[in-house]
N, C-alpha and C positions, 0 to 999 in steps of 0.2 A: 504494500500500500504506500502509496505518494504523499508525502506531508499536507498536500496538495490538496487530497482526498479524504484525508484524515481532520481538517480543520473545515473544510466545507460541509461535510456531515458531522461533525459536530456541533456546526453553527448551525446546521436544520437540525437536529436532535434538538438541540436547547432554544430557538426559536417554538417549536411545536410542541415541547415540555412548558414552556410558558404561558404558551395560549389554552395547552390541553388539546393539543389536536394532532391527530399523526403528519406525520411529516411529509412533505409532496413530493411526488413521487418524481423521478430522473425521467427527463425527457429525453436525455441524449444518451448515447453511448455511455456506457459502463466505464472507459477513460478518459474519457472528454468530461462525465459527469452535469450536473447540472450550472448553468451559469447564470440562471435570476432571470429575472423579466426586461423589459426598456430597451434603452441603450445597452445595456452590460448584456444582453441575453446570449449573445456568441462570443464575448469575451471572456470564458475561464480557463485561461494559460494556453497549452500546447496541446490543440484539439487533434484526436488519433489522426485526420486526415496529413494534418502538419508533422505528427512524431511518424508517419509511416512513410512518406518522401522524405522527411532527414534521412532516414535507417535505409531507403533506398539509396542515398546519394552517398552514404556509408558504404554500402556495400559494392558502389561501381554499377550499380543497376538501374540507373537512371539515364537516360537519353530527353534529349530535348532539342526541340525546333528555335531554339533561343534566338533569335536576331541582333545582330550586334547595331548596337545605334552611335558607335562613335565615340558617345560620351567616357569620357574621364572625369574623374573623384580624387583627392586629394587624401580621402576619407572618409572609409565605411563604415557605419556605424548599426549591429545587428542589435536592436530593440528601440523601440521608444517608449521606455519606461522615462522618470525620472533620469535617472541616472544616463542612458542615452540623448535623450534632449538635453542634458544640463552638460554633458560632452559637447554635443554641436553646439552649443552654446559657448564653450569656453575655447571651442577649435576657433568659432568664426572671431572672436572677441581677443585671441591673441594672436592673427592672423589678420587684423585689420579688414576682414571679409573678401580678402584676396584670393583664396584659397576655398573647392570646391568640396560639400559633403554630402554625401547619401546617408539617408536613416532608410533601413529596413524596417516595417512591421507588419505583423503578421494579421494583426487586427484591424478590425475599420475604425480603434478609437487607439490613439495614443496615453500614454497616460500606467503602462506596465498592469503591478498588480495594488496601484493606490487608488482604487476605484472602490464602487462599492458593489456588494453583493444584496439584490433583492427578489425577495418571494412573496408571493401570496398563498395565504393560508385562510382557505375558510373567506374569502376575505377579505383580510386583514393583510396588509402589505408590512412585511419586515425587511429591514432593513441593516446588513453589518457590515463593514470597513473589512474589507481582504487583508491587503497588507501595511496599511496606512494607522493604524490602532493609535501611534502616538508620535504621527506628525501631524504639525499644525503649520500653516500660511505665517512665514514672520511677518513682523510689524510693518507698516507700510514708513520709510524713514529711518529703520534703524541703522541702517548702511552696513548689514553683514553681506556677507558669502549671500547667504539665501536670500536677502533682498533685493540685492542684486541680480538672482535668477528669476525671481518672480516678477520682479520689474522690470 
């Protein structure tokens, strides 16, 4: 089991233990698991269709029609979580924007795993933070590190 999988059913365990109601059931694949309603609905990590093209391209058993377009990158960058946007952030900002990058992601939302996870139950729409539990937006002015990325 995937830590992955382990705290997402958890979070419906204890979700559905608070309302009294059993927990809803997985819409998706058994390793994809469930990824909430909205926005967030196809966004939970590394859905099997994405780990089973890695694991091909792992093994040399991938072929592709890829068309080259020309372009050059200065700098690849594989996720847009935090941590990858706050990389092209500080690639293009010590780089005077001179210098070219690519973000890869695999999702139609940027933003990794600081997003939130939602369900309905019965209902009742809950709501719990994936990986963001105890970040918070610094102050607008304080002039750290992170003000500067968020601004």
């Amino acid at each position: 089991m995937l830590r992955r999988d382990f705290l997402n059913n958890t979070l419906l365990g204890a979700g559905a233990a608070l309302l009294r109601q059993p927990a809803p059931a997985q819409e998706r694949d058994t390793f994809t698991g469930y990824g909430g309603i909205g926005d967030y609905a196809a966004s939970n990590g590394d859905p099997w269709p994405v780990t089973s093209l890695g694991h091909k391209l792992r093994d040399g058993k991938y072929s592709s029609d890829a068309t080259d377009t020309g372009e050059t990158f200065d700098l690849i960058i594989v996720g847009g979580g935090l941590s990858g946007l706050g990389a092209a952030y500080y690639f293009a900002k010590a780089t005077g924007g001179r210098k070219r990058c690519l973000i890869l992601e695999n999702h139609a939302m940027f933003g990794g795993h600081c997003k939130q996870n939602e369900f309905e139950v019965n209902g009742q729409r809950l709501i719990g933070p994936q990986a963001s539990n105890d970040f918070g937006v610094p102050r607008q002015g304080s002039g750290n590190q992170m003000d500067d990325l968020f601004t």
